[in-house]
N, C-alpha and C positions, 0 to 999 in steps of 0.2 A: 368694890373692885379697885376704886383710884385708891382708897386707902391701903390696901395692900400691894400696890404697883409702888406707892409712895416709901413704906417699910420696907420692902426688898431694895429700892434703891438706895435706900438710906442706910440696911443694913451693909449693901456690898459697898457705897462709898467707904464707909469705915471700915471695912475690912481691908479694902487696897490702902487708906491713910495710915493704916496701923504697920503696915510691911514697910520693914526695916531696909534703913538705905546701906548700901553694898559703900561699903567706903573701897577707894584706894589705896595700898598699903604703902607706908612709905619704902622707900629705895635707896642704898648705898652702891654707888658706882666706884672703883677705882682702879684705877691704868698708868702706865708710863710708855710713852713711846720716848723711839729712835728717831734721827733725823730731823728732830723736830727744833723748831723754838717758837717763843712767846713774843710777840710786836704788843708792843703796846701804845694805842693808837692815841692820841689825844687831841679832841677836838677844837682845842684852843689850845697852843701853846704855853707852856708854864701854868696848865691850869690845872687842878686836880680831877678834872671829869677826865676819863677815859673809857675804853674798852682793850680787852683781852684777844689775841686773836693770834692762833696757834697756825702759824705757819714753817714751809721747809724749812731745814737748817741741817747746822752740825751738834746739837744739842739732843738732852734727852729730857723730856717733859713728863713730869708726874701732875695727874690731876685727881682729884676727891671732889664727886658729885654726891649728895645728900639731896634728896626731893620730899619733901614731906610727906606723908596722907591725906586727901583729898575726895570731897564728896562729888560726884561728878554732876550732882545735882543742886550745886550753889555756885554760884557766879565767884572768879576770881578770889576762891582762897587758895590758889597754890600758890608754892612757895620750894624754888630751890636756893640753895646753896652751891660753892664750887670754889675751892682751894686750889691753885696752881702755878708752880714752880719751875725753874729748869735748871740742871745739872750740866757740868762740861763733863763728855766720855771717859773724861780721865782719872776720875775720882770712882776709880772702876770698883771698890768694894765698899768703902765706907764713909762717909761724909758727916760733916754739921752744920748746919748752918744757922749763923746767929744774929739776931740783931741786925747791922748792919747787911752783912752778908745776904740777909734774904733780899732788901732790895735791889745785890747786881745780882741773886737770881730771880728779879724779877716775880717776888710773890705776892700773889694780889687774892682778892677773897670777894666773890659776887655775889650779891644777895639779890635773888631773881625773885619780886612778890608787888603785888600789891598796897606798900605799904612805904613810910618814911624815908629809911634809910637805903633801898634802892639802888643797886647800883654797883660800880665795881670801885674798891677799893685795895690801895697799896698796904702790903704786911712789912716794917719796918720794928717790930717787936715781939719776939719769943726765938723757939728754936726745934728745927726741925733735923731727925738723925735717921738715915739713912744705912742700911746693911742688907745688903747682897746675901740673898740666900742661895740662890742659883741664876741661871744666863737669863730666866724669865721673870724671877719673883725678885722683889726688894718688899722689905720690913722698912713701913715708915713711921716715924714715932715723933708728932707732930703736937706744941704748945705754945699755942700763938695770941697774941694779944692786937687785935685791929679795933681802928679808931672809924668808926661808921658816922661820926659828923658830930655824933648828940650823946656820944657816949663809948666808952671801950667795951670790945667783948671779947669774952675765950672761946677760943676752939681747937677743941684738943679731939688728937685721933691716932688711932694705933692698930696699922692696917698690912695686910699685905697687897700690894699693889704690881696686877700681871700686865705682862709686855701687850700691846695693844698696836695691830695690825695697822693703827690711823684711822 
């Protein structure tokens, strides 16, 4: 009788070890508001650590959230990302912005994970173009080159991006 209490136990442990973990699917987010703008706060003066922090304004703010896939059954492997810029109202249908220009629009690139590079960082290389499809969508079409401490990376995206309540 133990012997067979012992195989049914044994069998059903491995039945539940064998059932597959239910991942997370990764998620692309993206929006532009009105009224908005970007502070960018920095905890030391002239120093490169900062954060992002989307507060009122006269500006209009596009952001690109990317979140990876995630097991929800392992400790701290997520991982997002977050691209975001801001435009003056006046540049009412099409735009570029290059190089330079991205840092007075303020674009910076977060890498939200458990991992090295961490953190939020300034985009001061590639180019991002902007077209007005209607009062709510813009076409954004984005190739950017960020310096995350220990190396440059690309991130390129080519999106439509809806008006977003805040």
């Amino acid at each position: 009788m133990r012997r067979l209490f012992f195989l049914v136990l044994m069998v059903t442990g491995a039945a539940l070890s064998a059932q597959e973990t239910k991942m997370n699917p990764e998620k692309r987010t993206v929006k532009w508001m009105k009224q908005t703008e970007i502070r960018l706060a920095y905890s030391i003066p002239d120093s490169e650590s900062f954060a992002a922090e989307l507060i009122g304004g006269k500006n209009w703010v596009f952001e690109y959230r990317y979140q990876a896939a995630e097991n929800p059954e392992m400790t701290d492997d997520e991982m997002t990302e977050i691209t975001g810029f801001e435009i003056a109202p006046t540049l009412k249908n099409r735009f570029i912005l290059k190089d330079q220009q991205l840092e007075k629009a303020k674009a910076y690139y977060l890498l939200g994970c458990f991992c090295k590079d961490r953190g939020y960082k300034r985009i001061n290389k590639g180019i991002i173009r902007g077209t007005r499809i209607n009062k709510r969508v813009w076409l954004i079409d984005a190739n950017l080159s960020i310096d995350t401490g220990s190396g440059m990376i690309q991130k390129k995206f080519k999106r439509r991006f809806t008006l977003s309540a805040n």
